[in-house]
C-alpha positions in Angstrom: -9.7 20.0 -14.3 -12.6 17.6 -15.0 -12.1 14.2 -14.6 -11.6 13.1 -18.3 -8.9 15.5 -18.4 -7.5 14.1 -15.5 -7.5 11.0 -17.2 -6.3 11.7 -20.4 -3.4 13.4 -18.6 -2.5 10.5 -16.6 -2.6 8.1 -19.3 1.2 9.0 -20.0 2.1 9.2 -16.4 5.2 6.5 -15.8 6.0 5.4 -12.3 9.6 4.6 -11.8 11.2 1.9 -8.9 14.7 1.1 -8.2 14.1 -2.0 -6.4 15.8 -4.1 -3.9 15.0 -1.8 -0.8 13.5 -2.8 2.7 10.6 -1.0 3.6 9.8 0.2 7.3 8.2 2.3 9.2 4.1 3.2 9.5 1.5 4.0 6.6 -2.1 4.8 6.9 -5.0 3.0 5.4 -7.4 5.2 3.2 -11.4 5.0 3.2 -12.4 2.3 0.7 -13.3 3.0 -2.7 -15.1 -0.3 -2.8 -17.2 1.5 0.2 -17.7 4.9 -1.4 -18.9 4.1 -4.9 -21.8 2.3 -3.4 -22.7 5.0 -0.8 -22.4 7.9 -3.5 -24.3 6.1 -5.7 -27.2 5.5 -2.9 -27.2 9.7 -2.6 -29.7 9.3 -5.5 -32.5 8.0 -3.2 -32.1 10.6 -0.7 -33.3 14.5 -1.2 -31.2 16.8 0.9 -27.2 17.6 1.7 -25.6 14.5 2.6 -21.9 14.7 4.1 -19.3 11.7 3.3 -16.1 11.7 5.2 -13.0 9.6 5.0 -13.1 9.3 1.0 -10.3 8.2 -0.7 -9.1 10.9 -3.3 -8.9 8.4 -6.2 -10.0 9.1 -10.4 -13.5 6.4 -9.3 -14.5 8.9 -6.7 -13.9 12.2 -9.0 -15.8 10.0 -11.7 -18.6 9.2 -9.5 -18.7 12.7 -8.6 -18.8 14.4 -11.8 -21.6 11.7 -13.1 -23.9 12.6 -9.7 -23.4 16.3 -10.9 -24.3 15.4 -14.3 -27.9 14.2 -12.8 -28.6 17.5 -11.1 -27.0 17.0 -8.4 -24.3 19.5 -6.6 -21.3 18.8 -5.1 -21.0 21.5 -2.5 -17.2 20.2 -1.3 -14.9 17.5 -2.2 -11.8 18.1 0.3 -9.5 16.4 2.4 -11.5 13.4 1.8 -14.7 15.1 2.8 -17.9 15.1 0.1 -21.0 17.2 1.0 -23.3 17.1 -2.1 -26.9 18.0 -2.4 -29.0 15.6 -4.2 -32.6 17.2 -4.1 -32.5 18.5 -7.6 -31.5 15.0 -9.1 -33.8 15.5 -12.2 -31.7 14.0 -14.6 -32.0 10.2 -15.8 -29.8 9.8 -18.1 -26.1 8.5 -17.1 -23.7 9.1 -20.6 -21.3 6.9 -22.3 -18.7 9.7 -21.6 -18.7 9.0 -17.9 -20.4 5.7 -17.4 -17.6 3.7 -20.0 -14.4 4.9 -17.9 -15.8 3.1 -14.5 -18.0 -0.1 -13.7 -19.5 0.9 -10.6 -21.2 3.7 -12.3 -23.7 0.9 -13.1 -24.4 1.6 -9.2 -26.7 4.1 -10.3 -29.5 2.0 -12.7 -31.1 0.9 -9.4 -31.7 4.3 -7.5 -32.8 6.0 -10.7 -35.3 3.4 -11.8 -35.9 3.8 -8.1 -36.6 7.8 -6.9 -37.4 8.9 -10.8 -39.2 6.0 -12.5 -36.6 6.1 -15.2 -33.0 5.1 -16.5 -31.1 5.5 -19.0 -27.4 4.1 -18.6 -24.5 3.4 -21.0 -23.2 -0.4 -20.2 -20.1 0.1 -18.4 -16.1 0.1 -19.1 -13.6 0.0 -16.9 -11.2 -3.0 -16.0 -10.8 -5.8 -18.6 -10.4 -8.4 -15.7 -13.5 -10.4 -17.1 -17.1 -10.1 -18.8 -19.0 -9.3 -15.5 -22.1 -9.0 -17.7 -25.1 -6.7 -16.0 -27.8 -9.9 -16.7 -28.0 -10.8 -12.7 -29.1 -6.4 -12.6 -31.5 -6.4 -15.2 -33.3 -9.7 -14.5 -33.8 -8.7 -10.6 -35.2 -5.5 -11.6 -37.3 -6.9 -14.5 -38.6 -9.4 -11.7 -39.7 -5.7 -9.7 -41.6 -4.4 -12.4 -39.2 -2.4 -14.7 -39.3 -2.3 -18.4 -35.8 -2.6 -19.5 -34.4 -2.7 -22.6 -31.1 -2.8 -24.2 -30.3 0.1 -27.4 -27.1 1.4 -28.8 -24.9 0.7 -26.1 -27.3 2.1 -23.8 -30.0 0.6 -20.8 -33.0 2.0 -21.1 -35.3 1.1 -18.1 -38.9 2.2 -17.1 -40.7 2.0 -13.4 -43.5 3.5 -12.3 -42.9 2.1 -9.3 -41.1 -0.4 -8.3 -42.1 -3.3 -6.2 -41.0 -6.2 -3.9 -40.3 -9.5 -5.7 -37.9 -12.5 -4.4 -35.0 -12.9 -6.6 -31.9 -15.4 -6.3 -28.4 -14.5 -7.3 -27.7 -17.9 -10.2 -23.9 -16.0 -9.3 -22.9 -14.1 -6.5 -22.7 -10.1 -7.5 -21.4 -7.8 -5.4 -22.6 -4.7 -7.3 -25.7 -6.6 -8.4 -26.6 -7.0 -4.7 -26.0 -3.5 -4.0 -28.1 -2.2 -7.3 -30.7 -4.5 -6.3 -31.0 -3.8 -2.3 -31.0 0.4 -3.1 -33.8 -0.2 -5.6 -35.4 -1.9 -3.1 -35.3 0.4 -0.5 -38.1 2.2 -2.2 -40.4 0.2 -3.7 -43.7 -1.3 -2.5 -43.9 -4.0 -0.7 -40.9 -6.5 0.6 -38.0 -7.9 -1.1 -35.7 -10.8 -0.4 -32.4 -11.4 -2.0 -30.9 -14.8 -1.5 -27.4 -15.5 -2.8 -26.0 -12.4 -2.0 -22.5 -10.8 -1.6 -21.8 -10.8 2.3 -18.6 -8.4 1.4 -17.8 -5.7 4.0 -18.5 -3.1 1.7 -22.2 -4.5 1.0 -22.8 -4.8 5.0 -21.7 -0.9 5.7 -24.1 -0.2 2.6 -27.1 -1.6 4.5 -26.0 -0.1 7.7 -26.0 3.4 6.4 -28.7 2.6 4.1 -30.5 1.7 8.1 -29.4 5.2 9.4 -31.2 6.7 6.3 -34.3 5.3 7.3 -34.5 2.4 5.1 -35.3 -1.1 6.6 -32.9 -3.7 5.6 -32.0 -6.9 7.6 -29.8 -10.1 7.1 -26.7 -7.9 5.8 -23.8 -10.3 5.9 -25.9 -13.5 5.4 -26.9 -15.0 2.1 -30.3 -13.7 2.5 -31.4 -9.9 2.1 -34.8 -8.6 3.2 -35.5 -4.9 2.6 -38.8 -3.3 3.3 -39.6 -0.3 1.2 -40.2 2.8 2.5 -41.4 6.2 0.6 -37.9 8.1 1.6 -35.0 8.6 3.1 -32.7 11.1 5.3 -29.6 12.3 3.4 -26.6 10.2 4.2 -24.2 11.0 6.5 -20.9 8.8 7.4 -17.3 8.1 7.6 -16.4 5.6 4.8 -14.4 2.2 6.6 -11.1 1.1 5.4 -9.8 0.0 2.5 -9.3 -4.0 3.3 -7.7 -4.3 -0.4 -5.2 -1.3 0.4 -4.5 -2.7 3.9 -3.5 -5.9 1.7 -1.8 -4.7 -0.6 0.6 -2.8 1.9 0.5 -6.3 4.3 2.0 -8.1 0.4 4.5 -4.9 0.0 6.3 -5.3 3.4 6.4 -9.4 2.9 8.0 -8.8 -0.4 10.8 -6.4 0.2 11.9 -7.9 3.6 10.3 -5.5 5.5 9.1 -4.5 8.9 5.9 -2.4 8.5 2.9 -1.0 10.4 -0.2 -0.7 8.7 -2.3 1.6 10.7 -6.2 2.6 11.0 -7.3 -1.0 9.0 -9.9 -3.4 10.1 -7.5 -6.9 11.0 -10.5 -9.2 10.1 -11.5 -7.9 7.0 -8.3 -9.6 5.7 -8.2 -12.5 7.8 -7.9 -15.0 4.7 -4.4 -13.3 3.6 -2.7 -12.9 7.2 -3.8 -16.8 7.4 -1.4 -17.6 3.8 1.1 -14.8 4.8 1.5 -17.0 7.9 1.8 -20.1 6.2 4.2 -18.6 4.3 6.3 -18.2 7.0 5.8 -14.5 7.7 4.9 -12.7 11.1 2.0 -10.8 11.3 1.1 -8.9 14.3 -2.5 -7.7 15.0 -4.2 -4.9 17.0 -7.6 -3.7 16.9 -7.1 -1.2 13.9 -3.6 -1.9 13.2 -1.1 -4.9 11.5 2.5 -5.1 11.4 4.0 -7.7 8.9 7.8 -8.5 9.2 9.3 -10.6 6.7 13.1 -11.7 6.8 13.0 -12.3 3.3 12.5 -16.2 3.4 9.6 -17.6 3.5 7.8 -20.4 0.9 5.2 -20.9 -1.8 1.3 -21.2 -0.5 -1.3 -22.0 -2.6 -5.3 -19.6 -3.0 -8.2 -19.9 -4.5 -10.2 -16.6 -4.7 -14.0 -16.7 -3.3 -16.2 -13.9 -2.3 -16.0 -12.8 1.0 -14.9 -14.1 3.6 -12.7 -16.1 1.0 -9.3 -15.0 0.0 -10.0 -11.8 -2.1 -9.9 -11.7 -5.9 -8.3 -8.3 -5.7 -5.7 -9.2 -3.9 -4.6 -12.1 -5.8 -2.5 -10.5 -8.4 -0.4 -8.8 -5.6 -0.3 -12.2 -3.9 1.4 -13.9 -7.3 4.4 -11.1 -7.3 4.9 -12.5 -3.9 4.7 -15.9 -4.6 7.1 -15.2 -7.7 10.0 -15.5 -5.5 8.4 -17.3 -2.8 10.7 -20.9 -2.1 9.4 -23.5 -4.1 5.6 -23.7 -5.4 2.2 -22.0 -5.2 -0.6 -22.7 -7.5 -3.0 -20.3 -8.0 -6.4 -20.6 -8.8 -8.4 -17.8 -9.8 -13.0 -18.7 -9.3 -14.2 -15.2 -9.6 -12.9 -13.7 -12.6 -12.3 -15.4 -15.9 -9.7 -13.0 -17.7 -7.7 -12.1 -14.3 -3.8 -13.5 -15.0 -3.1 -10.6 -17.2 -0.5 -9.0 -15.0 1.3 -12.6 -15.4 2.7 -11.9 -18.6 4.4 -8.8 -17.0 5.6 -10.2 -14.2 7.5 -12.7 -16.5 9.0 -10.1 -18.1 10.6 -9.2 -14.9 12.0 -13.2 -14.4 8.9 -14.9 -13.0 8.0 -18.4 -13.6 4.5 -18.5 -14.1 2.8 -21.0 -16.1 -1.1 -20.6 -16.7 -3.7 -23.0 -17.8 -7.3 -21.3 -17.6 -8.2 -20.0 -14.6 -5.4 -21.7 -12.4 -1.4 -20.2 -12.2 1.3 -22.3 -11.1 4.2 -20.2 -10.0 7.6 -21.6 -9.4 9.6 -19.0 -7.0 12.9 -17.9 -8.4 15.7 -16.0 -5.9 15.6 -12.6 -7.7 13.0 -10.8 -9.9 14.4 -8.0 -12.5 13.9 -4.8 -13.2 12.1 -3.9 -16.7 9.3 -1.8 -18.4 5.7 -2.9 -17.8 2.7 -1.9 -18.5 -0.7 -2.3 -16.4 -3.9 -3.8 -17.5 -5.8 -3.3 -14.5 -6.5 -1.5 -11.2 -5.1 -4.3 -9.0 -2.7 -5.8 -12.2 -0.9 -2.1 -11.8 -0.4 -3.0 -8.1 1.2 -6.1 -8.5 3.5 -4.7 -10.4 4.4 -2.3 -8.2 5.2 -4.3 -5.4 7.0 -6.9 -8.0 9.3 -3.6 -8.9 10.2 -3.0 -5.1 11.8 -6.1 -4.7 13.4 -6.1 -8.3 16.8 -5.4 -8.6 17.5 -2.5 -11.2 15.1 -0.3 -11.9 11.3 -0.5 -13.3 9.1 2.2 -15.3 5.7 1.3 -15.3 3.5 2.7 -18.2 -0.4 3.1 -17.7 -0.5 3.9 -14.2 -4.0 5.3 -14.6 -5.2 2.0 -13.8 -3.7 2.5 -9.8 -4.9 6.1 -10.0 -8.3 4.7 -10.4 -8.4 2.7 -6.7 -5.4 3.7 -5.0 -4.7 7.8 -3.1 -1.1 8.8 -2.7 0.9 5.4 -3.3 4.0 6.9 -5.0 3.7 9.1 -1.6 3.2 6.3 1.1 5.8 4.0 -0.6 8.3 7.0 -0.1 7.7 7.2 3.1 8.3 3.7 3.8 11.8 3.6 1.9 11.0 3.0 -1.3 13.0 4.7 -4.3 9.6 5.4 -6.1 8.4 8.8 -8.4 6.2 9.8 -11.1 7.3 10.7 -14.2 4.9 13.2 -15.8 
């Protein structure tokens, strides 16, 4: 089944809670999509069989995949979370509307084509309406390295014969800018810095493998990137690192539902920032080197975030953190500095009994004893996760509508919340 099939069949999928239940027990952490977008996208600057394992088995991956194919690539095996594709027949510049519009990080791949073929053509992306996240910081970095870009019918057409090194400044901190930006670098003449960049986990394990590959990248995690080109690289092979935004999304589901969970093979300081609220909160959280266990009695009191780029507290965790805070004792306030059009899931989450007021980019939540069950419907990948953790602590039962959206960034969750307790399926 291809992947827009997939989707369209998804698209009426329902996932049904009856709330009110205390999870326990132990669930798994997945490899990061976050991680493997970024890598499968830098398979375009290699020429061989490259070999990905521990990738999570989520619609962005199978997306990714089919786009890669559509280039002239060939995915050899796609299994148990293992990808071995061969890339040396990329050919194929030309990344369609079909594909591109149902994910954002398919923009991933402007850079490495303008970069091994000299040419791109790339339909402007869709995916989560969490925010403008305009492509400008992408186009003007790559202008800066010599490309002829321009914009027609939806579409970004860009030209390179080759590309070279330049200096360029973030004005805003990108993550997939810095990653489009640092690939396409790997291969053009000369030396390129990068200041204002994304120090995100994710962006640091793309230079590292980027490293093994052959390229020559330094400063990863800093706010400066320097990347000396070289004429090629090895095929890729790794094991894709931890989802941090699963591992808090779980850390969120045990505090909400009273619960006594260990969250195994997760990276503990990746999500330092939330551990630090979920302790002001009041809640326990234990840590071990690639483990957390959070136990929650059910009591504990309204903190406030603000969301920064890494190592600040995570926009994508923030609209799990609000169904949390919705019955949290007394007041949080919320304010949201990454994404201007990311309170969306509020609205549903009032349906359910939550007091949330919103004024621009800041929420102010008043914690109320009990949350309700009701119909909802998600507006985005991490919006569809708040609600599901809002619907685990609910009392009656929830059906949530749209669950494509979680599909799209989270493997198995009906399957791992089962395990844990919860009274969770999927209505086809």
């Amino acid at each position: 089944m291809t992947a827009l099939c997939q989707r369209e069949r998804k698209q009426m999928d329902k996932i049904i809670i009856e709330g009110g239940g205390r999870l326990e027990g132990e669930v798994g952490i997945s490899g990061s999509k976050n991680a493997a977008l970024p890598i499968m996208a830098a398979m375009i600057l290699t020429a061989g069989k490259n070999t990905i394992n521990r990738v999570p088995q989520v619609l962005d991956v199978t997306t990714m995949l089919h786009l890669l194919d559509d280039l002239g690539g060939y995915t050899e095996e796609f299994e148990g979370g293992r990808i071995i594709f061969d890339s040396t027949d990329i050919n194929n510049y030309e990344a369609p509307y079909e594909l591109v519009s149902k994910m954002r990080a398919s923009c991933l791949v402007l850079g490495p084509l303008l970069a091994r073929l000299g040419k791109a053509k790339v339909s402007l992306p869709g995916g989560c309406a969490i925010g403008a996240r305009p492509l400008d910081l992408h186009i003007r970095g790559l202008e800066a390295m010599g490309a002829k870009i321009r914009l027609e019918q939806g579409y970004i057409y860009g030209e390179a014969k080759r590309l070279r090194g330049v200096r360029y400044y973030f004005d805003t901190v990108s993550v997939t800018g810095t990653a489009n930006l640092m690939m396409a670098a790997t291969l053009a003449d000369g030396e390129t810095t990068l200041e204002n960049v994304a120090k995100e986990p994710e962006i640091v394990f793309l230079a590292n493998i980027l490293n093994q590959c052959g390229a020559k990248i330094k400063g990863h995690g800093t706010d400066f990137l320097i990347i000396k080109g070289v004429q090629s690289l090895k095929p890729i092979n790794c094991d894709i690192l931890p989802d941090r935004i699963e591992t808090g999304t779980y850390m969120i589901a045990s505090a909400i539902t009273s619960g006594n969970v260990k969250i195994t093979n997760c990276l503990p300081q990746q999500v330092e920032a939330l551990t630090m609220k979920l302790r002001q909160a009041g809640l326990i959280v234990e840590e071990a080197e690639r483990s957390l266990r959070v136990i929650s009695n059910g009591q504990f009191k309204g903190v406030d975030i603000t969301t920064h780029p890494h190592p600040g507290f995570a926009t994508d965790l923030q609209a799990q953190f609000m169904a949390l805070m919705a019955i949290a004792e007394g007041q949080s306030i919320i304010l949201e500095t990454v994404f201007e059009n990311r309170f969306m899931h509020a609205a549903e989450l009032k349906r359910m009994g939550a007091n949330i007021t919103i004024q621009g980019r800041t929420a102010v939540v008043a914690g109320v004893k009990q949350l309700s069950g009701a119909p909802l419907m998600a507006t985005d990948l991490r919006a569809s996760a708040s609600l599901v953790l809002a619907a685990l602590a609910a009392k009656g039962q929830s059906k949530i509508s749209r669950v494509y959206h979680i599909d799209r960034g989270y493997s198995a969750i009906e399957q791992k919340l089962y395990m844990l307790g919860a009274k969770i399926f999927r209505e086809k």
